[in-house]
C-alpha positions as CSV (number, residue, x, y, z in Angstrom):
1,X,0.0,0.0,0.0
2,X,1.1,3.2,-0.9
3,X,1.0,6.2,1.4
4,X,-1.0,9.3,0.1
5,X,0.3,12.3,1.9
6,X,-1.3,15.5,1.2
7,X,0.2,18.9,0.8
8,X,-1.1,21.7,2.0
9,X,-0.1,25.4,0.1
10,X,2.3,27.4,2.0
11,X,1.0,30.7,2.4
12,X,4.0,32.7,2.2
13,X,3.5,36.3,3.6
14,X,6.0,38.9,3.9
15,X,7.1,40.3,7.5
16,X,8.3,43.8,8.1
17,X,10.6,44.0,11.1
18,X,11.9,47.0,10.5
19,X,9.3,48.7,13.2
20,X,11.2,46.3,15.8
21,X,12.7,47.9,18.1
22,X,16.1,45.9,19.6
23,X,16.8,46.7,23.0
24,X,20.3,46.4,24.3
25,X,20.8,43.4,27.4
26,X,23.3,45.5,29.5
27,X,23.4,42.5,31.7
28,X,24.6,40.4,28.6
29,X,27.2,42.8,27.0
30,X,28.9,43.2,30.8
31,X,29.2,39.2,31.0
32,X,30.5,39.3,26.9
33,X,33.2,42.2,28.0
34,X,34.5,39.7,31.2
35,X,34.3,37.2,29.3
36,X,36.7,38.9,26.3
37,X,39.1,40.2,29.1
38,X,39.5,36.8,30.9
39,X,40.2,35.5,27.1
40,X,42.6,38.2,26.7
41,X,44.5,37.4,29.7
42,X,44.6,33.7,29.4
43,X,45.6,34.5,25.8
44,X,48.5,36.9,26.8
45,X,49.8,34.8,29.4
46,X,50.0,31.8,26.7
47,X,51.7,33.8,24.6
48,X,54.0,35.0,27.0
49,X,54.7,31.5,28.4
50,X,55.5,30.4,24.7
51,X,57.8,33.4,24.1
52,X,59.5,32.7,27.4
53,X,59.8,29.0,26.6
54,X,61.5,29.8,23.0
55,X,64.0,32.1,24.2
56,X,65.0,29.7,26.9
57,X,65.1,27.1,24.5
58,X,67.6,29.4,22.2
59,X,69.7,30.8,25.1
60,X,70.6,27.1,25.7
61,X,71.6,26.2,22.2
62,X,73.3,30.0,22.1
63,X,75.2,28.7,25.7
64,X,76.0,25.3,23.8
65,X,77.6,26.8,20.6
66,X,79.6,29.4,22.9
67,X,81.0,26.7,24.8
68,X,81.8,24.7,21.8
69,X,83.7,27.8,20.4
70,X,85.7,28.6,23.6
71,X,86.7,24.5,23.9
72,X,87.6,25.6,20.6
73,X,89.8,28.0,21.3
74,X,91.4,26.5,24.5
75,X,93.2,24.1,21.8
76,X,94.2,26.0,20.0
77,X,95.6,28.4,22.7
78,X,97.4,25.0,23.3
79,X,98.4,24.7,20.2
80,X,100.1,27.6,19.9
81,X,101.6,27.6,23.3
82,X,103.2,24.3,22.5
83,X,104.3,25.7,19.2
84,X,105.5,28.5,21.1
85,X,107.6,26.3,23.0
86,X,108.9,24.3,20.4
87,X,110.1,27.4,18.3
88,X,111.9,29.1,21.6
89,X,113.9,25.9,22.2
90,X,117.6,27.3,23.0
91,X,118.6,24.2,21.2
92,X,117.1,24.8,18.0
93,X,117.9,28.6,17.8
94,X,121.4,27.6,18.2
95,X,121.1,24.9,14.8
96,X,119.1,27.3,13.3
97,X,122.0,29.8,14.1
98,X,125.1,27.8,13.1
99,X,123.3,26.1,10.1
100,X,121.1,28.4,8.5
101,X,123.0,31.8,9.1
102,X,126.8,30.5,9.8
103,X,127.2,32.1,13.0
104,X,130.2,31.0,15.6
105,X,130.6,31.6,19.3
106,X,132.9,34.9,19.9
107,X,136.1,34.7,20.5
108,X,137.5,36.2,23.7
109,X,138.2,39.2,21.9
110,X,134.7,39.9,20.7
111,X,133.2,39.1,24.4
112,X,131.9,43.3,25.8
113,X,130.4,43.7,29.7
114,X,128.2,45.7,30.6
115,X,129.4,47.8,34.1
116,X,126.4,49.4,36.2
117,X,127.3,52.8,37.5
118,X,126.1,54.2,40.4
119,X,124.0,56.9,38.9
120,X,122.1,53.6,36.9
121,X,123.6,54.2,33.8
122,X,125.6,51.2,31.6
123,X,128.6,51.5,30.5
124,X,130.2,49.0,27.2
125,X,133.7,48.1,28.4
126,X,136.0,45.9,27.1
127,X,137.4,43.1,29.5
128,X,141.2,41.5,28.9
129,X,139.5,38.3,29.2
130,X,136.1,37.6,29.9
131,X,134.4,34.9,32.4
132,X,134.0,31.6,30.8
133,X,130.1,31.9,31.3
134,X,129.6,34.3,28.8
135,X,132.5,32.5,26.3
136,X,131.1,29.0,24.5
137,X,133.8,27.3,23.5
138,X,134.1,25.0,20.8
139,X,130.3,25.3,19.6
């Protein structure tokens, strides 16, 4: 069996609301501006939790990298002081001396003391003979 439903005609008529008069809930628009304050808050203190947060997040990679570059640089201050060393070393001054530039140790002849006066100032004099510190012989 078939149902037979019947259909009435919609009667459409047309409404002017424009003589409606709104009036404003005071009550309502209070509790809206609380409402959009305590949302303002809560969102300013997210955002300023999430700020926060990031820049302690980047001041520990910044702390990381800084610490990297001064471990760094401690080496190579090694580095350099043990190059330092190296390049100081009396004895290789002295090869580097007698090979590379052909000096000799002075004779007794070329050996000149320095004499403090009293009043502080030095004085080049030449000894007879001078101590046999300050003459390296056979080198």
């Amino acid at each position: 069996m078939a149902a037979v439903t019947a259909t009435a005609p919609i009667q459409t008529r047309k409404v002017n609301n424009g003589v409606i008069l709104r009036e404003i809930d005071h009550r309502h628009v209070k509790d809206f501006v609380v409402s959009m304050f305590v949302g303002m808050v809560l969102m300013l203190s997210i955002l300023f939790y999430v700020w926060q947060r990031n820049e302690f997040i980047r001041a520990g990679y910044e702390q990381e990298r800084l610490r990297k570059e001064l471990e760094s640089q401690l080496e190579q201050q090694r580095q350099l002081i043990t190059q330092r060393s190296a390049l100081q070393a009396p004895d290789r001054i002295d090869t580097l001396a007698r090979g590379r530039l052909g000096l000799v140790s002075p004779g007794e002849d070329q050996v000149f003391l320095l004499e403090c006066g009293a009043n502080g100032q030095s004085e080049m004099s030449r000894v007879d003979r001078a101590p046999e510190s300050l003459i390296d012989s056979g080198q």
